[in-house]
N, C-alpha and C positions, 0 to 999 in steps of 0.2 A: 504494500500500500504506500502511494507517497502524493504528494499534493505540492504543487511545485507554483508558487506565487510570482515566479516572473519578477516581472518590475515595479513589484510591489514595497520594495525595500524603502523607496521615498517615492511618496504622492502627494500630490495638492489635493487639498478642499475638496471635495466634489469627484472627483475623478475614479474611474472604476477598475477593478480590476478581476483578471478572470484566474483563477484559481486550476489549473490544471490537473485532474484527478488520475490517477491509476491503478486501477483493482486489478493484482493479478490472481488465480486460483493454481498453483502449483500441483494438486491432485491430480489421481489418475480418473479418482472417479466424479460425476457429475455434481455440484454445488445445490441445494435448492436455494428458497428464496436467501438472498446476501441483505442484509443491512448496512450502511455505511453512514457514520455519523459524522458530516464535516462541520467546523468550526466555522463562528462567524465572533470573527475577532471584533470586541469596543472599538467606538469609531466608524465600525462599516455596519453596513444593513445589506440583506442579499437580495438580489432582483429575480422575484419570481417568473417574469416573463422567458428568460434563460431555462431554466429549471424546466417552466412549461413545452418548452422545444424539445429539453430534453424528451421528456414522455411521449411528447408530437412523435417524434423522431426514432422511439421504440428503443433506446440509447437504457431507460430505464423507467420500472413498470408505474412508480410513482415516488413523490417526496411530501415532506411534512417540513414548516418551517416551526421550530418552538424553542423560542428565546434568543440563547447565544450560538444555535446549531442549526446544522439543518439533515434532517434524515433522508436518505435516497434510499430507496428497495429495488433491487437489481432481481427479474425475477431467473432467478435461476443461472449457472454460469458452465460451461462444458470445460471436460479435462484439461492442465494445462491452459487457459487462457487468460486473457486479459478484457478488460473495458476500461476505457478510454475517455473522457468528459470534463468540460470546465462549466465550473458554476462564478456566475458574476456577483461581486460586490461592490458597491459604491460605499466609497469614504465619507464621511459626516460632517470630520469634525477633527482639527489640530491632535493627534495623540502620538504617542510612541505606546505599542502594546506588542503583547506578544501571541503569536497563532499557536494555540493549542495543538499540541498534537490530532489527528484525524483519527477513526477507526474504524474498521471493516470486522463484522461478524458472521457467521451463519445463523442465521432468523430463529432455528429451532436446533441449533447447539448452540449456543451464547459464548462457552469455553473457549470453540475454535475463534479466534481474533488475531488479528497484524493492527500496527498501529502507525502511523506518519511520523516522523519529526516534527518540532516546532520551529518556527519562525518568530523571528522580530522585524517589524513593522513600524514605518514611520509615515506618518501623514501630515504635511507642511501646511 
């Protein structure tokens, strides 16, 4: 799992950014439904419109946005693969914070889990 924030390092005001995601499944055998809990660092707000494409786009079966996070459900994932997606946030507001790490579960093994890195974030 990794989430790769680009040029996110310094932003101005207002300005968005797309958060690059990567769920790989390393197994042999098939995945069911995946969870993936990305962050939504203080300072930014996520744009559901993005999100919404995703689902349009069949990329992922749906999301939930609640609080400082936002939940994707990937339904289902085959041997060995990956998927691939960036979710947009827009910056708010002057901050230095930092991206919580990200996490990918199986839906109905919770145990099985990969987690991101974290990131530091500045918004000018």
């Amino acid at each position: 799992m990794a989430v790769n924030w680009g040029g996110a390092k310094a932003l101005k005001t207002g300005e968005p950014v797309d958060a690059k995601t990567q769920v790989r499944w390393q197994r042999k055998t098939p995945a069911g439904m995946v969870i993936v809990s990305l962050p939504v660092p203080a300072a930014f707000q996520p744009e559901a419109a993005a999100l919404e494409k995703l689902v349009e786009d069949k990329t992922i079966a749906r999301y939930a946005i609640e609080g400082r996070r936002v939940l994707v459900y990937i339904d289902g994932m085959a041997p060995t693969s990956k998927v691939e997606f960036s979710y947009r946030l827009k910056s708010t507001t002057k901050a230095k914070v930092t991206a919580v790490p990200a996490m990918v579960a199986l839906f109905y093994e919770p145990e099985v889990q990969a987690h991101s890195e974290s990131a530091a974030l500045t918004v000018d």
